[in-house]
RODO-2510 file (C-alpha; in nm, 4 decimals, decimal comma):
residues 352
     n   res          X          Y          Z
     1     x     0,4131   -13,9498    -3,0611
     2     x     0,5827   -14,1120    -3,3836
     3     x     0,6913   -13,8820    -3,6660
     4     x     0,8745   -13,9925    -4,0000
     5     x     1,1999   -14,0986    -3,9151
     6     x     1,4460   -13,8543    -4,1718
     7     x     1,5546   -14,1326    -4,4057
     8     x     1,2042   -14,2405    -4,4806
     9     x     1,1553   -14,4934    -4,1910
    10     x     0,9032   -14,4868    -3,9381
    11     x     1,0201   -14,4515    -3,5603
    12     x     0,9948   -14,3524    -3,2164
    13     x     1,0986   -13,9317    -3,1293
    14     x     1,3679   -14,0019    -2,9071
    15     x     1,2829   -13,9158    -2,5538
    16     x     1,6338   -13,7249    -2,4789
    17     x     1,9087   -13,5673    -2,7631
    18     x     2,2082   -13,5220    -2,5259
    19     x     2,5620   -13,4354    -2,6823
    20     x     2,4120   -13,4757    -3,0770
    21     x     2,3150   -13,8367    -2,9564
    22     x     1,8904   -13,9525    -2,9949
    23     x     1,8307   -14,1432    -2,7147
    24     x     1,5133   -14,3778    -2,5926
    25     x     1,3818   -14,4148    -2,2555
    26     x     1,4030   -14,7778    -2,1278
    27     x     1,3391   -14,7466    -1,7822
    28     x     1,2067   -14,4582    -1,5658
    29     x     1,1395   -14,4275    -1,1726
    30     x     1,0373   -14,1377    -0,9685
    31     x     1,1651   -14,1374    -0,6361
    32     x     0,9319   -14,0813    -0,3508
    33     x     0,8833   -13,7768    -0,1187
    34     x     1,0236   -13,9727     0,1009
    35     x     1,3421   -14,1218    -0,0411
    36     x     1,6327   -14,0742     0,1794
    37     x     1,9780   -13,9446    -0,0163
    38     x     2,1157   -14,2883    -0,1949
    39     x     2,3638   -14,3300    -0,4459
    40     x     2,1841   -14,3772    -0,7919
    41     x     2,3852   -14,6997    -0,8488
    42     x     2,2491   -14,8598    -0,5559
    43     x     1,8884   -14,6887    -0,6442
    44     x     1,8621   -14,8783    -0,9708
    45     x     2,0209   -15,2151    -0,8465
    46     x     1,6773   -15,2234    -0,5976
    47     x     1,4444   -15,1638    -0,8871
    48     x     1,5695   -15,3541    -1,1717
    49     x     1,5460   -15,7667    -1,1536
    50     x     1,8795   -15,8984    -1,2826
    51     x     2,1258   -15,6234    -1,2810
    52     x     2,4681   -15,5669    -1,1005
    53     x     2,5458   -15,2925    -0,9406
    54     x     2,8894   -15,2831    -1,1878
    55     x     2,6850   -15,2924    -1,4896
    56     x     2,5098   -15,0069    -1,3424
    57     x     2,8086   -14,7879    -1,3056
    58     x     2,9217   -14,8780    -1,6843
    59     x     2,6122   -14,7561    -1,7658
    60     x     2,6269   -14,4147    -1,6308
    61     x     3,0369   -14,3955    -1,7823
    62     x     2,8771   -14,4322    -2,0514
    63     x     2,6229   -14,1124    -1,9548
    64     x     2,3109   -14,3595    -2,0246
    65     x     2,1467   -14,2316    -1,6620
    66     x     1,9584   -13,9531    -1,6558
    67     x     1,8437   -13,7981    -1,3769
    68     x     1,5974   -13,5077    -1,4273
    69     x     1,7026   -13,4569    -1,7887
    70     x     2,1182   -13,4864    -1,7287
    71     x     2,3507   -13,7313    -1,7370
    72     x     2,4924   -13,7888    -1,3846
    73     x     2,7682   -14,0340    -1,2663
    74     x     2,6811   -14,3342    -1,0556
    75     x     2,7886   -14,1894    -0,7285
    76     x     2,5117   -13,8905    -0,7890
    77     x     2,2657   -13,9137    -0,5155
    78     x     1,9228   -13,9884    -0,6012
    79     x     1,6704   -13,7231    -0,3407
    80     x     1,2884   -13,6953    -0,3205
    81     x     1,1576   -13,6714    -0,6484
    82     x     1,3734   -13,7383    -0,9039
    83     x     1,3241   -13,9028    -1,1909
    84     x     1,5807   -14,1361    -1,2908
    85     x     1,5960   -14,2603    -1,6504
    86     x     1,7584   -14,5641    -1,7816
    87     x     1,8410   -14,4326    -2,1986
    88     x     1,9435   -14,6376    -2,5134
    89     x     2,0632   -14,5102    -2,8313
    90     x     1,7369   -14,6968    -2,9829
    91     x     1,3870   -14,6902    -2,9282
    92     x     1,2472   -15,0009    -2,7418
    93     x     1,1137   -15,3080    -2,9656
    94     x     0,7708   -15,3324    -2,9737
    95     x     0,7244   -15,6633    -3,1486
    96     x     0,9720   -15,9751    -3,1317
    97     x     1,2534   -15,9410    -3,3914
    98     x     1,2164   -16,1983    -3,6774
    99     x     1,5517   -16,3321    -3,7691
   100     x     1,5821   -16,2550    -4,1746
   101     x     1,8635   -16,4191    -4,3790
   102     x     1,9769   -16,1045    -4,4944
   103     x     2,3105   -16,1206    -4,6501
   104     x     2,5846   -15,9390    -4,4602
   105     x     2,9463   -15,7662    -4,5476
   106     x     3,1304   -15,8847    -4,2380
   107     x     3,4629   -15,7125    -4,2587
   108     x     3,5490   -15,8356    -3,8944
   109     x     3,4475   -16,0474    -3,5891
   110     x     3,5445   -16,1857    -3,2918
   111     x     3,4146   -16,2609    -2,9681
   112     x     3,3426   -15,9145    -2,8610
   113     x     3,2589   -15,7510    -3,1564
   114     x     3,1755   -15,7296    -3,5092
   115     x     3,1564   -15,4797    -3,8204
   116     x     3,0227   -15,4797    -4,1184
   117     x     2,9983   -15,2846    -4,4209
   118     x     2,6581   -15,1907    -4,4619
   119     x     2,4845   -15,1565    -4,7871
   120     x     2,3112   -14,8728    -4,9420
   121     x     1,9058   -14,8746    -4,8856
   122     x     1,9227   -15,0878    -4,5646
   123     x     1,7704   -14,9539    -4,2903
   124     x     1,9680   -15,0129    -3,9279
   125     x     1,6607   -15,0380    -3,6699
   126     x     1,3098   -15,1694    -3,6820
   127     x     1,0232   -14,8801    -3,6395
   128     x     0,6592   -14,8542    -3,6369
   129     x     0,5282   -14,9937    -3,9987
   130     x     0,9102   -15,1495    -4,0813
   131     x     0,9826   -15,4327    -3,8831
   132     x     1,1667   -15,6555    -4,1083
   133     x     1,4261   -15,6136    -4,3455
   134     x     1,6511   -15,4420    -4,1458
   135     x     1,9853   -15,4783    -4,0132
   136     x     1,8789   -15,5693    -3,6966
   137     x     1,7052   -15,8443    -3,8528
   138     x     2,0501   -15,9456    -4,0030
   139     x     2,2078   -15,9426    -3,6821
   140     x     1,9223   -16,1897    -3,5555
   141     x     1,9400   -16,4530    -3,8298
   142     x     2,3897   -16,4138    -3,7835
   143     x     2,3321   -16,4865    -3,4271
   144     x     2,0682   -16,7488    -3,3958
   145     x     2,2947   -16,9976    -3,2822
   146     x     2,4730   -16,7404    -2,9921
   147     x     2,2872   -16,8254    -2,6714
   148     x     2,5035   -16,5615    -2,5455
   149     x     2,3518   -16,2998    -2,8145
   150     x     2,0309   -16,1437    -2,7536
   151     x     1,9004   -15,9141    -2,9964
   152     x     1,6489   -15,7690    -2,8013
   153     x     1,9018   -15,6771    -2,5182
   154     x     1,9407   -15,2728    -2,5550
   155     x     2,3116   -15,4092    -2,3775
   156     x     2,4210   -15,5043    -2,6876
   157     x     2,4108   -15,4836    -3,0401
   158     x     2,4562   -15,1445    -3,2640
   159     x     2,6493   -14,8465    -3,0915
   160     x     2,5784   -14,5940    -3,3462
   161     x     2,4141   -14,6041    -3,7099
   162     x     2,4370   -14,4323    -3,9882
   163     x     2,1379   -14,3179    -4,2192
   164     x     1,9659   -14,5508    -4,4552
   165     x     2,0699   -14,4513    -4,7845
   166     x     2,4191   -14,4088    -4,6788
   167     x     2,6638   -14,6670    -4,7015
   168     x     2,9756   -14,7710    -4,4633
   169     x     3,1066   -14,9287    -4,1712
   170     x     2,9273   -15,0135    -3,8492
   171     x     3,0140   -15,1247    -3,4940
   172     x     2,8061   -15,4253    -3,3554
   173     x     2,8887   -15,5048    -2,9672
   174     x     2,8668   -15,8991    -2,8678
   175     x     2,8455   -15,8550    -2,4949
   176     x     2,7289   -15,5822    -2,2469
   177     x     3,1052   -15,4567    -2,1445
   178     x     3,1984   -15,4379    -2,5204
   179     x     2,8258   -15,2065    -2,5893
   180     x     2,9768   -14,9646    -2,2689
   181     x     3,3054   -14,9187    -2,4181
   182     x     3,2169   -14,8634    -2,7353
   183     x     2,9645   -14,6425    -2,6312
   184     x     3,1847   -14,4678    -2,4224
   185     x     3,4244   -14,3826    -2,7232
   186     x     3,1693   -14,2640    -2,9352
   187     x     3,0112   -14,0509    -2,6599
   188     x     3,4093   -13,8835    -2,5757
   189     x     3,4331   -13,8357    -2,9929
   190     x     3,7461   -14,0456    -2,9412
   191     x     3,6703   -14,3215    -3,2418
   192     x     3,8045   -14,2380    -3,5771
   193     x     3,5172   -14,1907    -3,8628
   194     x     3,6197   -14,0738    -4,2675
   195     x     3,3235   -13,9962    -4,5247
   196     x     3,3419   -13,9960    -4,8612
   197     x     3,0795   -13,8133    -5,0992
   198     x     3,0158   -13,6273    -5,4130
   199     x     2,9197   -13,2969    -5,3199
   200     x     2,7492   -13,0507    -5,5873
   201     x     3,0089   -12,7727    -5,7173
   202     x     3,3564   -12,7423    -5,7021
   203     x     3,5340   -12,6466    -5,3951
   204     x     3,6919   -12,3427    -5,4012
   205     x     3,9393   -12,4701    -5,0975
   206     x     4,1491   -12,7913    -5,0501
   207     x     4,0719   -12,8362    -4,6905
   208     x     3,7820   -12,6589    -4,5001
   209     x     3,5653   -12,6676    -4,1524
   210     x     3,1919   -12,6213    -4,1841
   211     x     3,0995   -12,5621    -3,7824
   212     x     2,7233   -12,4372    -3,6997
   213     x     2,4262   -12,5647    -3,4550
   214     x     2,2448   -12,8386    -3,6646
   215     x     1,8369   -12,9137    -3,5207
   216     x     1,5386   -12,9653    -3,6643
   217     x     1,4051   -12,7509    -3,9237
   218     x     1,0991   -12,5778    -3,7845
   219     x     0,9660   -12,5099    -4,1493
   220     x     1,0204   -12,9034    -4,2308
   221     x     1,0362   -13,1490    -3,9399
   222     x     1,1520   -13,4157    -4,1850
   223     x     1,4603   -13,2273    -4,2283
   224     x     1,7893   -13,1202    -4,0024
   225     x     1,8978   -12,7032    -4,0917
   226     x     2,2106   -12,5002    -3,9455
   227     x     2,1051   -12,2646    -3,7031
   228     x     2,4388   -12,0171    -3,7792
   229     x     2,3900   -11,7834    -3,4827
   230     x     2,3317   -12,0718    -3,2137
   231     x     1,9850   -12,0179    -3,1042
   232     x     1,8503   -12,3465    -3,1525
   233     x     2,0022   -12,7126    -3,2261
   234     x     2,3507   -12,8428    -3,0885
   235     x     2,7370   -12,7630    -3,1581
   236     x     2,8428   -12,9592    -3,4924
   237     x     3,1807   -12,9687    -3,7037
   238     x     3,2747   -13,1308    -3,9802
   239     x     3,6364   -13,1312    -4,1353
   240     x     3,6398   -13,1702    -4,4851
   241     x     3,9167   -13,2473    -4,7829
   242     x     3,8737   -13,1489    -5,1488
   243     x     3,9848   -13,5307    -5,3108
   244     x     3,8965   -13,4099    -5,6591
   245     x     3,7069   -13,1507    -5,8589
   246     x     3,5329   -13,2524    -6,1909
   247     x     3,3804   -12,9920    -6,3184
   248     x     3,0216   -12,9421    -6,2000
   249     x     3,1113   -13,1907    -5,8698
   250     x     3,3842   -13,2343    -5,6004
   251     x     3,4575   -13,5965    -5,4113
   252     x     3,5398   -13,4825    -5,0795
   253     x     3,6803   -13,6954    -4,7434
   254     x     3,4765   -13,5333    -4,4549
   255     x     3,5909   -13,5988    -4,0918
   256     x     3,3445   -13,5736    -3,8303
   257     x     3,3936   -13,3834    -3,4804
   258     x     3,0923   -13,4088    -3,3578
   259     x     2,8147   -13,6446    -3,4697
   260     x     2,5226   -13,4736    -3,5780
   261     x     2,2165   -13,6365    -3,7483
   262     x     2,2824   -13,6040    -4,1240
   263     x     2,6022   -13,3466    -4,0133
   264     x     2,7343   -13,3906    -4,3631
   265     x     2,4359   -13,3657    -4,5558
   266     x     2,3244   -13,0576    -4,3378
   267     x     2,6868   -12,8996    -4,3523
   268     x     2,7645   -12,9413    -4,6711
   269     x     2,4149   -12,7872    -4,8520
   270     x     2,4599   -12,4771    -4,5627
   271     x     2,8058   -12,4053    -4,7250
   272     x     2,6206   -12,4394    -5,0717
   273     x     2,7847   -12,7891    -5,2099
   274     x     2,4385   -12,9841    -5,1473
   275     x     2,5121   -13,3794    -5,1752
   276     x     2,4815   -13,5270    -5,5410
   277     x     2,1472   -13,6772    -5,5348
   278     x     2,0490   -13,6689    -5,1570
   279     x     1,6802   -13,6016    -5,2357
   280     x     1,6018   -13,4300    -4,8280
   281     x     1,8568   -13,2037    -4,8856
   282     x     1,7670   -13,0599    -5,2325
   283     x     2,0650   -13,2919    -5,4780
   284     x     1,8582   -13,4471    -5,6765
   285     x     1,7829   -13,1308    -5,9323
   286     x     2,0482   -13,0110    -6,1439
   287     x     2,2384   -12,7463    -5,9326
   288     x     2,5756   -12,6572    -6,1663
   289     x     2,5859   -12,6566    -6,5102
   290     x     2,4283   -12,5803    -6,8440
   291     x     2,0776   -12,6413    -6,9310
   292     x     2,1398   -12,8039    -7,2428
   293     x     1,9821   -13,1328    -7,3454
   294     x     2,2753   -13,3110    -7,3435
   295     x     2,3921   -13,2386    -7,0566
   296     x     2,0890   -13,2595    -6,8771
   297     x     2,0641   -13,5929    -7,0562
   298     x     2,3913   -13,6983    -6,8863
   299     x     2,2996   -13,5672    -6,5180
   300     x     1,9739   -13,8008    -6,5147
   301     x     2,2093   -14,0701    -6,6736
   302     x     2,4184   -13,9941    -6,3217
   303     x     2,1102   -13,9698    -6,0999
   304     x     2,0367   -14,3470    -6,2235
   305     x     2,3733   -14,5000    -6,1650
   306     x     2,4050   -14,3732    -5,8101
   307     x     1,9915   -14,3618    -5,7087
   308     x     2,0872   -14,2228    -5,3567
   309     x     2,2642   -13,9516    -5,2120
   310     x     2,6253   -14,0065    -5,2740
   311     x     2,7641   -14,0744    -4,9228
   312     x     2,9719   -14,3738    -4,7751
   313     x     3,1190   -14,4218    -4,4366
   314     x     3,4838   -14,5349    -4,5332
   315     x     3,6606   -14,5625    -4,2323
   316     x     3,6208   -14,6478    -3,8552
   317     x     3,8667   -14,6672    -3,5565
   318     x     3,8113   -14,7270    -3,2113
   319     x     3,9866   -14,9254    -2,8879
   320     x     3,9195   -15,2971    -2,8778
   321     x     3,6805   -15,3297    -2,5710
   322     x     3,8825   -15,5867    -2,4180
   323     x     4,2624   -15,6110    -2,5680
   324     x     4,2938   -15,1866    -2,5889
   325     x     4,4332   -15,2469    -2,9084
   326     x     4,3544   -14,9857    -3,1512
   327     x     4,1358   -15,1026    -3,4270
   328     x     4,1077   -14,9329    -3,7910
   329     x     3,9043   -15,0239    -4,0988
   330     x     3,8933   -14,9076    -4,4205
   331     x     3,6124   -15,0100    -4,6874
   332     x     3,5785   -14,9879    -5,0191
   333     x     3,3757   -14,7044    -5,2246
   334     x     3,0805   -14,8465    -5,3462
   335     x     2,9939   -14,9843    -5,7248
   336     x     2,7377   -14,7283    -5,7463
   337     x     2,9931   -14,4054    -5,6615
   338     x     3,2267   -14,5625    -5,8104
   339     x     3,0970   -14,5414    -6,1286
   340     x     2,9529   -14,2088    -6,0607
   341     x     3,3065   -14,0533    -5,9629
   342     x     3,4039   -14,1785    -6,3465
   343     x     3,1462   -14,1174    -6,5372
   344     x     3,1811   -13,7263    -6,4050
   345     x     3,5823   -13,7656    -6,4254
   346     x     3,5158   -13,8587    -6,7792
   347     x     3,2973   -13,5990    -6,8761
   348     x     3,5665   -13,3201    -6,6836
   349     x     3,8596   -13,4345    -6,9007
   350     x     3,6066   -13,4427    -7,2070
   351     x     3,5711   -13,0650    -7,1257
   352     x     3,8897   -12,9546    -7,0990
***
């Protein structure tokens, strides 16, 4: 079944959400009544032309088998019955991905990875009814000349993503072995991720946790909610630091634990400081402040210069896949929160 992807993108439900991460079924066997006990490694190797038994085992360190709904290790052993699932953290492509000369903020390559600053508005994977104009697409076009590159191979290319109308840093993997150790950080929460936004209201604290169960809203199935006494959705924390308040708004750093979708957005409205102008969430009204014409006047003038909720990814660390150096990256705000954060930091020291 397809539902509307939550940053207005059309895509597959995943098949599996293990550990906060969506995840697609790429391949799937049931054993028969008959198999004899057999390590799942060796299992797969039988059943899937071109694959190494090594590749395999990365695979599960990087808990993409299943068997029966779990993540096992590659010495679990597969019995009569079991279904054993092969899972990506994207849906399968449908269609053949057109390579798009989309222009792209390369902040660092080499041969085993590459990251880029992604824009505002792009969206990171193809889905049913948007098949072009997507990062993905990017990536094609960049690596049209790599025979080594294919951007169809679910062993390479984006490790995580981040949503649509948020900007920030990304993680592209070259190779297979670069894909399973990136992966493998991400999955273990050991890479390093900073947010910035504008957040609705001023903080009351300098530094704060948010922690509560984000899932799907059952009232809105477009939209993520905290479940506060557990009973639904999965473990989430987010870390945050009160940058600056000005006036009616607060730029906080937020520091992920865990990696929720839309943890931020989610967190922060559930703690009552909705993003400025994330339209899902409910920051695109006027939520502090008078209701004088003026000032109204100069909250839709703010709503124009940043047209999207006011989020970027700043900074990303992980290990290099091959050297086990650690690698950090820092980007720049945006134009369009940039001029946000001063047009409100005017308008606070106006008011004083």
């Amino acid at each position: 079944m397809d539902i509307r992807d939550l940053d207005n993108e059309i895509i597959d439900a995943p098949d599996f959400v293990e550990d906060g991460r969506e995840l697609w079924e790429h391949y799937r066997f049931v054993a028969d009544k008959g198999q004899e006990l057999l390590r799942v490694d060796k299992f797969l190797v039988a059943r899937i032309a071109g694959t190494s038994r090594n590749r395999v085992q990365q695979a599960a360190d990087a808990g993409c088998i299943i068997v029966n709904g779990k993540p096992v290790k590659s010495n679990y052993r597969v019995k009569p019955a079991d279904v054993v699932s092969i899972v990506m953290d994207r849906p399968r492509y449908e269609n053949e991905i057109i390579p798009e000369d989309i222009p792209l903020d390369i902040v660092y390559e080499d041969s085993e990875l590459l990251v880029v600053n992604k824009p505002a508005g792009l969206v990171v994977h193809p889905g049913h009814g948007n098949y072009s104009g997507t990062l993905v697409n990017a990536l094609a076009y960049h690596f049209k000349d790599n025979p080594d590159y294919d951007v169809s191979d679910p062993r390479m290319g984006l490790v995580h993503r981040i949503d649509k109308d948020t900007s920030g840093l990304l993680v592209i993997a070259k190779t297979p072995d670069a894909k399973t150790s990136l992966g493998k950080q991400f999955f273990n929460k050991t890479t390093k991720r900073q947010y910035v936004a504008v957040v609705w209201g001023e903080m009351d604290v300098t530094d704060g946790t948010v922690e509560g169960n984000i899932g799907r809203n059952p009232k809105d199935r477009l939209q993520m909610t905290v479940f506060p006494d557990g009973s639904d959705g999965k473990h989430a924390v987010t870390h945050f630091h009160t940058l600056e308040n000005l006036s009616h708004v607060a730029v906080v750093r937020c520091q992920l634990e865990t990696g929720r979708t839309h943890q931020i957005r989610v967190h922060m409205k559930y703690i009552g400081h909705p993003l400025f102008n994330d339209a899902r969430y409910g920051g695109d009204v006027v939520l502090r402040g008078n209701n004088t014409g003026k000032y109204m006047q100069f909250v839709r003038n703010c709503f124009d210069i940043c047209p999207r909720q006011a989020l970027h990814a700043k900074t990303l660390g992980f290990i290099h896949p091959k050297t086990g150096v650690q690698m950090d990256f820092d980007s720049e705000i945006p134009q369009d929160m940039q001029m946000l954060i001063e047009k409100w930091r005017a308008y606070a020291n106006a008011i004083k």
